[in-house]
N, C-alpha and C positions, 0 to 999 in steps of 0.2 A: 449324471448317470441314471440307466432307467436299470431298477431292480424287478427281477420275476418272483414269487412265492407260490407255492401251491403243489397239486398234485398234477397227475398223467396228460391232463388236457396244457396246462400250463407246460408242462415236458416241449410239448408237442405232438404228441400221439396223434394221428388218425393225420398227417399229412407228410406221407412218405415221397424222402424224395433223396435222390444219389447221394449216398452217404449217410443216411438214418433220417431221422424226424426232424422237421423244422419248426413246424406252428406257426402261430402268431406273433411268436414272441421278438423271432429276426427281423419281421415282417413291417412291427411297430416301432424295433429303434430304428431300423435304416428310415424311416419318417420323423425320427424324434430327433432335434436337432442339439441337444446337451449330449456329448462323446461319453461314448459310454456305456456297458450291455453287460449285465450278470444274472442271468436264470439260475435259482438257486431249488428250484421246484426239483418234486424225486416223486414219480410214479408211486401213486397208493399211499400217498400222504394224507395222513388226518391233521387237524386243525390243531392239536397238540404236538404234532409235529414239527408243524409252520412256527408253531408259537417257540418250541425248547432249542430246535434243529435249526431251521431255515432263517428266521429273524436276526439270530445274533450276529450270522455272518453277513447280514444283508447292511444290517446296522452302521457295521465296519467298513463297508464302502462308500459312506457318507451319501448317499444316491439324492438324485432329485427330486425322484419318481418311481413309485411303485405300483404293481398291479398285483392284488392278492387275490385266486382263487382257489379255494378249498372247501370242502363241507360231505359231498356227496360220498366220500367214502367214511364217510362218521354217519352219515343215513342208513347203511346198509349194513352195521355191524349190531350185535348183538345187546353191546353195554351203548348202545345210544344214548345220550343225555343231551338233551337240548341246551340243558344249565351250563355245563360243562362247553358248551360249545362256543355259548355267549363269552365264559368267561376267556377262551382262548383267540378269539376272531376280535371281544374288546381288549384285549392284550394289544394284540399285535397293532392293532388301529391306532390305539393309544401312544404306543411306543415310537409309533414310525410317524406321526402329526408332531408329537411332541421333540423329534429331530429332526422339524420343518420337512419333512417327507411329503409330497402331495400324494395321498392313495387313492387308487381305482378299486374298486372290488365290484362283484356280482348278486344279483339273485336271482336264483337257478329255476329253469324251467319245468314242468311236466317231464319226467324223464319217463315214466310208463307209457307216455303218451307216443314219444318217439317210438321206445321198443316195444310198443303191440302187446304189452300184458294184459291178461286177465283182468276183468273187472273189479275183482275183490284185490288183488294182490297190487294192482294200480292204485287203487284208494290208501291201502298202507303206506305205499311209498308215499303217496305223494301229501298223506298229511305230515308224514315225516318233514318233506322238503318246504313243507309250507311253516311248521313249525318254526327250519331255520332261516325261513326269508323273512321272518317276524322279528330273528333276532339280527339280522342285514339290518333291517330297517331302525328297529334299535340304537345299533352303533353306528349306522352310515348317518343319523338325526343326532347322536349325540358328541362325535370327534370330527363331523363335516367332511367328511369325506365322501368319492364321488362314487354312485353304483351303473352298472348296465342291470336292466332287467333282462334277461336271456328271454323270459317268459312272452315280453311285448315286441323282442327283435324281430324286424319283417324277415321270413323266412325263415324262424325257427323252426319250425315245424315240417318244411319241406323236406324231402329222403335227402336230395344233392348237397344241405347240409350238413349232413352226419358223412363220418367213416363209416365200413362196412358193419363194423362190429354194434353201430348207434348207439355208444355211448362216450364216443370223441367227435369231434367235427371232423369235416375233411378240410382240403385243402379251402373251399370257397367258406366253408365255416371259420374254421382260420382267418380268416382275410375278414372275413365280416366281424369279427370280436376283433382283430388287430384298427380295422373304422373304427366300431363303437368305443373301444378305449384310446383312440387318438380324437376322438369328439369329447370326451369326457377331458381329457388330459389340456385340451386347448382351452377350457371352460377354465380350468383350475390356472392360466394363464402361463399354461406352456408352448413353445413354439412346436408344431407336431403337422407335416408335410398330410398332404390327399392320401389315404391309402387303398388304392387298384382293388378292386374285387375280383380282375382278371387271373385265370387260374394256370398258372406255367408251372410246369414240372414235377405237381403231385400225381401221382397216382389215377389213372381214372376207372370210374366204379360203374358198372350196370345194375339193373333194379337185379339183376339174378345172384350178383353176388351178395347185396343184402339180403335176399332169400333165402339162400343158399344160408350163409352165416347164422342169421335167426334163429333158422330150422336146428341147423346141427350141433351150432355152439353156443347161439347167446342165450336161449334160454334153461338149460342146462347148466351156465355159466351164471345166472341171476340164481338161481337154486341155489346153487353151491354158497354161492359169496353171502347169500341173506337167507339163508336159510331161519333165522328169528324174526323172519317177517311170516312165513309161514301157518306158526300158530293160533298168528293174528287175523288169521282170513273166515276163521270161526265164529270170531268177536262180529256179533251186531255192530258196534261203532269202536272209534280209537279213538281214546281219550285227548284232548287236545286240553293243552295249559291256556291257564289264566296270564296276559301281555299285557303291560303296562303301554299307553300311546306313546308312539316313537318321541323323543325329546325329554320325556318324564326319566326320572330317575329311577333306575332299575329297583324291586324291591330284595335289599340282600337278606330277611329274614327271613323269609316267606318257603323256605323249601322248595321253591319252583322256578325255573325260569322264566 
């Protein structure tokens, strides 16, 4: 059985299609050959979500296979803690290796870069995001488990891979994270079919409705939601923590991530 964990992207969000959202996630068991499909993901999950909410009932279905994505809405909230982040993403890693679960997980790309921020307010996000690809690398070197870099996928960066709102993928986005974790998942030596990048039955977008969107909702909608990134656009530089090299032993006395 392939298990889902995560927030809105993991949902499905930003590939709408007769009957609600699909994603990646249908996309990748109809290619995975062990029977078997439970998406446990809930829109606007944080990583202590995954870990308290999502995990125990993932646990309970003895799964094959997992794919955990989470983080980005732990970047953009106010009590960010990188620490706290490690300890919940090594949680779950841990948990789900240690009942022969093979995991897939991420590290997240430039999201400013997608959505056209400000200079300044792009650099806050994105040391944030880099903080937690530090702690990906971390536990992805330390429990063996396998990652996508979102950052190095050909075409991240292109418009046709986001939804309107660019901070889901669309449907071809979808489909190309549902490839990159059936290439990961085949490594880990599971049997996991080609998966089409051809796009049937999502939604189709013009550059006008990303425009359009931008303009009137998404960046009013980045205010709202991170409003404690703000503050920080003042600040000459954002402090970035001291990272032990992936594989070393994290340090637990040290006060930092």
């Amino acid at each position: 059985m392939l298990v889902l964990l995560g927030d809105s992207t993991a949902v499905g969000i930003g590939d709408l299609v007769p009957g609600g959202w699909r994603g990646f996630g249908p996309i990748l068991s109809a290619a995975y050959s062990d029977n078997g499909y439970r998406n446990y993901a809930v829109s606007g999950a944080r990583l202590a979500d995954v870990r308290r909410s999502q995990l125990p009932r993932a646990l309970r279905d003895r799964p094959s296979a997992a794919v955990v994505i989470a983080g980005v809405n732990d970047t953009l909230r106010s009590d960010f803690s990188v620490r706290r982040m490690h300890e919940d993403l090594d949680h779950i890693c841990r948990e789900l290796t240690a009942a022969g679960v093979s995991v897939v997980t991420v590290r997240f790309h430039d999201q400013g870069r997608v959505f056209k921020l400000p200079g300044k307010l792009r650099r806050v996000l994105k040391d944030r995001i880099d903080e937690y690809n530090r702690v990906v690398d971390v536990v992805v070197a330390r429990h063996g488990v396998r990652c996508v870099d979102l950052h190095t996928m050909p075409g991240a960066y292109e418009l046709e891979t986001w939804a309107v709102d660019r901070l889901h993928p669309s449907e071809l986005g979808h489909r190309m994270l549902a490839r990159a974790f059936a290439a990961e998942l085949r490594v880990l030596g599971h049997h996991v079919g080609e998966v089409s990048l051809e796009c049937s039955g999502g939604r189709e977008l013009t550059v006008w409705h990303h425009v359009a969107w931008l303009a009137l909702k998404g960046i009013p909608w980045l205010f709202r939601r991170g409003t404690d990134l703000v503050p920080l656009l003042w600040n000459d530089k954002t402090p970035v923590e001291a990272w032990p090299v992936p594989g070393e032993v994290f340090p637990a006395d040290t006060g930092r991530l």
